[in-house]
N, C-alpha and C positions, 0 to 999 in steps of 0.2 A: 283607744284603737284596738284595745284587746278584745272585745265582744266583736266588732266587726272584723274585724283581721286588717291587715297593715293594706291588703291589695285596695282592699274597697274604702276603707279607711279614705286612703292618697285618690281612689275613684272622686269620690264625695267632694273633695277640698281645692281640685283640680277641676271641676267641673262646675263647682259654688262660683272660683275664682274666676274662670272664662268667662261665667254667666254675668258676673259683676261686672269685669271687663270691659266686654263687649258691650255692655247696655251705656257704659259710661263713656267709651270711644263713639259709639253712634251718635251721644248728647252733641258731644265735642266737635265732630265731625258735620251736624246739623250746623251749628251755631257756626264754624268756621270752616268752610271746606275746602281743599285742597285740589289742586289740577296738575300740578308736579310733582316731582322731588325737590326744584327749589323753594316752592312753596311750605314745605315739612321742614325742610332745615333751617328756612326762614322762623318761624313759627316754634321748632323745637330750641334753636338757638335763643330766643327770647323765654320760655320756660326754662332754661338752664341758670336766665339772671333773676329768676323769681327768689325772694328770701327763703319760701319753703325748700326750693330744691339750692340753695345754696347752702341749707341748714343740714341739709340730710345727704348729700352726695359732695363728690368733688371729680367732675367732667373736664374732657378736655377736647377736642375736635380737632380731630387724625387728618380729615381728608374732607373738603367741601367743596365740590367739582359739578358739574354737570349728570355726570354719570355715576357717584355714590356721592351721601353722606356718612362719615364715619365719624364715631368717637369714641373716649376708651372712659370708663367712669370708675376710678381708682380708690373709691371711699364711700362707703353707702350703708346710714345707718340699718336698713336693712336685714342686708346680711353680715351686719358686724351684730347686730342683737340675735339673730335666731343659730348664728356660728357660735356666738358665746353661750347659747343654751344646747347645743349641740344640736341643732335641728335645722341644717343647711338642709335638709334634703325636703321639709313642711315647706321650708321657705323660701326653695326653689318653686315648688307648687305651688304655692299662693303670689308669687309676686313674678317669679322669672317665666316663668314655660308660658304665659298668656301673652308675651311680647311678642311672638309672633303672629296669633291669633288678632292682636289688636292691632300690628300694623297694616292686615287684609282689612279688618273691620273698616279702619282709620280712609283707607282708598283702597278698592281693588287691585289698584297696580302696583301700590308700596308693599315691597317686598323686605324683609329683616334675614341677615347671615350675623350670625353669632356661634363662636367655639367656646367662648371662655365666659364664666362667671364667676363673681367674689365669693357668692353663694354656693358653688360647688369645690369653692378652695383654690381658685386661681387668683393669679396677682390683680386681674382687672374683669372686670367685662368688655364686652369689645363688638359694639355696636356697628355695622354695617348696612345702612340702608340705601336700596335702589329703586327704579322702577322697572314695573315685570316686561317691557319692550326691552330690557338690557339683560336678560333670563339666559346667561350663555348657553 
């Protein structure tokens, strides 16, 4: 990072990350598309019982409603490996900050609210999805 400087550095890894992203939400998106939010929470609720994300996180589902899906994900190998190397803030850029970007990709109207992540040193993440007709 030292030859590039730290700005352009987090440019580069932030912008690889989106690219990946997004190319991988659109696969997904083709293959399976979506016309709600209860279609997503359907859909996400069954990737949360997949062995890989039962290996790597520990999710739990705040609010499953018509008008959001929430949950809070309180374990996430993650950012318990890039916090142990001291690099929550790499590992916010390559895994956390494109979660918004892929739930526009994912359907134009899923919308994502998030304050909190493991990754920047909170107790949880704290996932809140809508759709963009509920935009208060």
């Amino acid at each position: 990072m030292r030859s590039l400087g730290r700005k352009k550095a987090f440019e580069i890894i932030e912008r690889a990350s989106e690219d990946f992203g997004v190319e991988l939400t659109r696969k997904r998106a083709a293959a399976k598309p979506i016309n709600s939010l209860r279609d997503f929470a359907m859909m996400e609720k069954e990737s949360f019982k997949s062995p890989f994300s039962r290996c790597t996180q520990t999710i739990t589902v705040v609010e499953d409603s018509p008008k959001q899906f929430s949950f809070h994900v309180t374990e996430c190998l993650w950012a318990k490996t890039f916090r142990d190397l001291d690099a929550g803030d790499i590992g916010y850029a390559m895994e956390c900050r494109t979660d918004f970007t892929n739930a526009r990709t994912r359907d134009p109207r899923l919308r994502l609210k998030r304050t909190k992540t493991l990754m920047q040193g909170d107790s949880h993440c704290d996932f809140t999805y809508y759709w963009a007709e509920q935009d208060p």
